[in-house]
Residue frames as a rotation matrix with the C-alpha (Angstrom) as fourth column:
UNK 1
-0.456 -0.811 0.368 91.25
0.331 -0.538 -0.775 79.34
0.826 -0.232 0.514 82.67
UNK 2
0.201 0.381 -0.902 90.47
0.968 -0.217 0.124 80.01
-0.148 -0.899 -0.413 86.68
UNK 3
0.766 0.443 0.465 88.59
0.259 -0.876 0.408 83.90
0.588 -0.192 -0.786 87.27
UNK 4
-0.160 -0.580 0.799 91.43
0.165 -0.813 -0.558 86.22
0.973 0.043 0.226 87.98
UNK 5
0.157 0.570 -0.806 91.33
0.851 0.337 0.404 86.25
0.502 -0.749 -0.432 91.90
UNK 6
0.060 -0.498 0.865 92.03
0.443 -0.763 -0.470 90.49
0.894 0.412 0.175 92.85
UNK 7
0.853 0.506 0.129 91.56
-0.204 0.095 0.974 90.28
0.481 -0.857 0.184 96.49
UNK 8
0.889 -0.450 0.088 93.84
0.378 0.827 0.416 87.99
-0.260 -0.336 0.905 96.72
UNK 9
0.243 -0.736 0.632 96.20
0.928 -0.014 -0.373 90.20
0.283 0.677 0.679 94.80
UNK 10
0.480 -0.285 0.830 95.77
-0.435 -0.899 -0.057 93.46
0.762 -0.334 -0.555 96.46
UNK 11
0.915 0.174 0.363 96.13
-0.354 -0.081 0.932 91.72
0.191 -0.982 -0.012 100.04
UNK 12
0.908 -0.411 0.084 99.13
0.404 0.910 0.094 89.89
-0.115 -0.052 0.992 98.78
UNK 13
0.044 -0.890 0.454 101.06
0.996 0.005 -0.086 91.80
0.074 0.456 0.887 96.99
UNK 14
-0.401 -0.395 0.827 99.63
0.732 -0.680 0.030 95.50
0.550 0.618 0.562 96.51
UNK 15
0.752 0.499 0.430 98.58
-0.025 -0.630 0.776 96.41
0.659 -0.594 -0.461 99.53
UNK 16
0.238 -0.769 -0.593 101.90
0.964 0.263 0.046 95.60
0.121 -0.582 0.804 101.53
UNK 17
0.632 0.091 -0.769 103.67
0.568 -0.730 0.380 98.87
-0.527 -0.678 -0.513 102.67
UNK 18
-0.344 -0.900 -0.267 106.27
0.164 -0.337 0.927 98.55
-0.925 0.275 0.263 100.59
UNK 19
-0.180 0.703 0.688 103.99
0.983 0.099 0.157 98.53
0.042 0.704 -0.709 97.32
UNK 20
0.743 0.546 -0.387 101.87
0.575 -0.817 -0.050 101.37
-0.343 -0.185 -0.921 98.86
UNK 21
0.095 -0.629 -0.772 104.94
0.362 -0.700 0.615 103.15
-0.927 -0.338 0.161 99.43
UNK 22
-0.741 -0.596 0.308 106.10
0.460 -0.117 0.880 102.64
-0.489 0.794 0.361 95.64
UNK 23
-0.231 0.679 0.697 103.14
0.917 -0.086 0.388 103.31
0.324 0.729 -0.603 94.30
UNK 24
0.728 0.455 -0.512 102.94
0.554 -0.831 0.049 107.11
-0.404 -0.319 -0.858 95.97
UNK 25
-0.232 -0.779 -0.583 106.30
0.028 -0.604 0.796 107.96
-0.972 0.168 0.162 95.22
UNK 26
-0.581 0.127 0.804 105.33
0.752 0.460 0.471 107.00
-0.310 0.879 -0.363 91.58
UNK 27
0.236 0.771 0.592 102.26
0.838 -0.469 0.278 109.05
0.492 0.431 -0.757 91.49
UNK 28
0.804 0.124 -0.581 103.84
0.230 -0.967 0.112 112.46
-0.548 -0.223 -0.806 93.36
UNK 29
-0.405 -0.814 -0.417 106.78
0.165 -0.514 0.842 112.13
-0.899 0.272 0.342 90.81
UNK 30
-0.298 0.461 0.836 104.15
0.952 0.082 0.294 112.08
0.067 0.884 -0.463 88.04
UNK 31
0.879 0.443 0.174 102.44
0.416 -0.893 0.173 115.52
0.232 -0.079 -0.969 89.51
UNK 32
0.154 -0.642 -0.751 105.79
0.337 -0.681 0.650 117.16
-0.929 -0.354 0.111 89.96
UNK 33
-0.892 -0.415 0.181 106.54
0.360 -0.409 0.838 117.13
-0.274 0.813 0.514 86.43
UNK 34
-0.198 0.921 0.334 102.84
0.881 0.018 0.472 117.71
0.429 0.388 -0.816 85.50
UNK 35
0.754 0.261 -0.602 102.82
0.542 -0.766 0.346 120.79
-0.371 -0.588 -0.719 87.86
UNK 36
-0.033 -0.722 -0.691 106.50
-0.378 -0.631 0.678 122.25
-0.925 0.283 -0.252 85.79
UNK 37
0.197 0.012 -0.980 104.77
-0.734 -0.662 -0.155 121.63
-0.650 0.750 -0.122 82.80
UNK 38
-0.498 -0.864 0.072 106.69
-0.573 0.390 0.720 118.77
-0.651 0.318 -0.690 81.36
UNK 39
-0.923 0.322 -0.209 103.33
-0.062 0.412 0.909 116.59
0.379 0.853 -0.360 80.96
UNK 40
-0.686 0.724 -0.070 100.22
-0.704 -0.636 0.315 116.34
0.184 0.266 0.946 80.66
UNK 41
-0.115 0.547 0.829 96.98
-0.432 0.724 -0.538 114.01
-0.894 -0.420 0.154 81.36
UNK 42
0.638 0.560 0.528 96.35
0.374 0.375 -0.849 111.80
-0.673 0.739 0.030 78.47
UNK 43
0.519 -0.716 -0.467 99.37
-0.531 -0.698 0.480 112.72
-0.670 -0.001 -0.743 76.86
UNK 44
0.864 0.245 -0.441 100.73
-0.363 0.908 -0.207 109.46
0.350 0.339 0.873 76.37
UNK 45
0.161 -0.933 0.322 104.02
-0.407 -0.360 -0.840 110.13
0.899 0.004 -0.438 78.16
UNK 46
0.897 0.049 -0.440 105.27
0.365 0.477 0.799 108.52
0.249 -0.877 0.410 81.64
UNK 47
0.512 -0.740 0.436 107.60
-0.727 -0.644 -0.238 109.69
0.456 -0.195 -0.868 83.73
UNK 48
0.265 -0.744 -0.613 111.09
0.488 0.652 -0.580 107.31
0.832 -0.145 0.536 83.83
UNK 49
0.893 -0.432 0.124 112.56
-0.162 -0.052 0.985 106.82
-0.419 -0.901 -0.117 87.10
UNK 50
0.665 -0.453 -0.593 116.33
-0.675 -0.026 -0.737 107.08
0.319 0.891 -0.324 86.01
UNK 51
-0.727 -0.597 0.338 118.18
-0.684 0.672 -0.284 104.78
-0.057 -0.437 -0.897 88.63
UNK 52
0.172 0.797 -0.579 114.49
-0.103 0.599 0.794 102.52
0.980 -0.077 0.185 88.71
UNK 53
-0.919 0.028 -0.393 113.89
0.379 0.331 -0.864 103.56
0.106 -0.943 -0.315 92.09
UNK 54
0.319 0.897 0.305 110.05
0.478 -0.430 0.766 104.55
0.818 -0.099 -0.566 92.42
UNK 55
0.577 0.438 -0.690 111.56
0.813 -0.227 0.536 106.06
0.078 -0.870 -0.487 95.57
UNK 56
-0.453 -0.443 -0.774 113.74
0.278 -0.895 0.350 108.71
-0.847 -0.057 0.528 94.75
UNK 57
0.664 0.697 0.269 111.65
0.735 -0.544 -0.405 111.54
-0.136 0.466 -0.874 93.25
UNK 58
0.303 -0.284 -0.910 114.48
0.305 -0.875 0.375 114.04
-0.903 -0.391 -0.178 92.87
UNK 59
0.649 0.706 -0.283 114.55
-0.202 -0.198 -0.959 115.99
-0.733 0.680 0.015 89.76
UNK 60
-0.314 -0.911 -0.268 117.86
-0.908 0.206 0.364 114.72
-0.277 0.358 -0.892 88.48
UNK 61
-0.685 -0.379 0.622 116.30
-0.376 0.916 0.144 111.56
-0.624 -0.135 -0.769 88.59
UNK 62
0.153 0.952 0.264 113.07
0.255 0.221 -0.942 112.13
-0.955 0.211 -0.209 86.52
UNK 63
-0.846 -0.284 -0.451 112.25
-0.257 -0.524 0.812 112.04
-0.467 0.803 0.370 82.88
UNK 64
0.160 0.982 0.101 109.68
-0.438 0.162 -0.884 111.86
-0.885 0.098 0.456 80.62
UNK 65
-0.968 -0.248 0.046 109.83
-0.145 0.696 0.703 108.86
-0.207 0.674 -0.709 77.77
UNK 66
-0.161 0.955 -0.251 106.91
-0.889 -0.029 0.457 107.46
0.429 0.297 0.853 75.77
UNK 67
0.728 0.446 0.521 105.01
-0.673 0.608 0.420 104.85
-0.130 -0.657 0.743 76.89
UNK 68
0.730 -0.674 -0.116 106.76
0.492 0.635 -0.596 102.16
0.476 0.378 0.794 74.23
UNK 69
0.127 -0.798 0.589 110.31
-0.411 -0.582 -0.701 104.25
0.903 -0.153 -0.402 75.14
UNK 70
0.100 -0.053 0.994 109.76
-0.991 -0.095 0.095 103.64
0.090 -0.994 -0.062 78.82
UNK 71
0.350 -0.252 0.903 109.53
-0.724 0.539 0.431 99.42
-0.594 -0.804 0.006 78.59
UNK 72
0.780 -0.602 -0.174 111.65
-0.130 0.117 -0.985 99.28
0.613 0.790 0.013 76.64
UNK 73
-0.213 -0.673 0.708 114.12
-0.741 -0.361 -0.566 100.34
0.636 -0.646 -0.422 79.52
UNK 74
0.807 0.257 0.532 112.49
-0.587 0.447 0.675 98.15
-0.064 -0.857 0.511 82.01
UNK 75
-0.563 -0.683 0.465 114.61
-0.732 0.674 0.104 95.15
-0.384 -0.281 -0.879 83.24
UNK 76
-0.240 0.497 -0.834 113.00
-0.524 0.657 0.542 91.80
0.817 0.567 0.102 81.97
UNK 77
0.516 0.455 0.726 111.22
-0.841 0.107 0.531 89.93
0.164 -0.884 0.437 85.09
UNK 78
-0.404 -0.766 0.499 112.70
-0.799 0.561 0.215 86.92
-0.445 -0.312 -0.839 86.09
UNK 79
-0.478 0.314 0.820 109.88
0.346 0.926 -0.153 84.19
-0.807 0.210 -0.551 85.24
UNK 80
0.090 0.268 -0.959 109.02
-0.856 -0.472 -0.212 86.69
-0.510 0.840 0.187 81.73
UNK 81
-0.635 -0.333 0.697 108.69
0.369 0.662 0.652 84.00
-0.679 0.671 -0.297 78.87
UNK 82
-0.988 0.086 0.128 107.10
0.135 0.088 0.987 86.10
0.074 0.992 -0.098 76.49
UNK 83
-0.125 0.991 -0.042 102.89
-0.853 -0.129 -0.506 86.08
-0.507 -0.027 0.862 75.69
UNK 84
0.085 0.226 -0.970 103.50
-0.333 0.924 0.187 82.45
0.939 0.307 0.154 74.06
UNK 85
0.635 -0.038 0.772 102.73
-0.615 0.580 0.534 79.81
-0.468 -0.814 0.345 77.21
């Protein structure tokens, strides 16, 4: 199996703008609830985007689900087949 290449993976994918972007909105709707209490570090809890936009942080739109609870909800990816090749 070819060494996991993570360069190649920030520069591609997670460093784009749009990424970045998602990934802040992600992590100030995590301290909003975490500042009103809701949760905690090391909790085990995550906070659900309810439309699955990482960009709309507005408190109608936020909950907190366990971990299992939360992808569950996800959508299934497109090329998903599972953990069997």
């Amino acid at each position: 199996m070819a060494k996991r290449d993570f360069r190649k993976e920030y520069d591609t994918y997670q460093g784009t703008p749009e990424q970045i972007a998602k990934r802040s909105s992600r992590n100030k709707a995590r301290r909003k609830l975490e500042a009103e209490g809701k949760v905690r570090k090391g909790d085990g809890k995550e906070v659900d985007h309810k439309n699955l936009n990482a960009l709309d942080d507005s408190g109608s739109n936020l909950q907190v689900l366990s971990r299992h609870a939360n992808r569950v909800k996800q959508p299934a990816h497109k090329n998903n087949r599972g953990w069997r090749k």
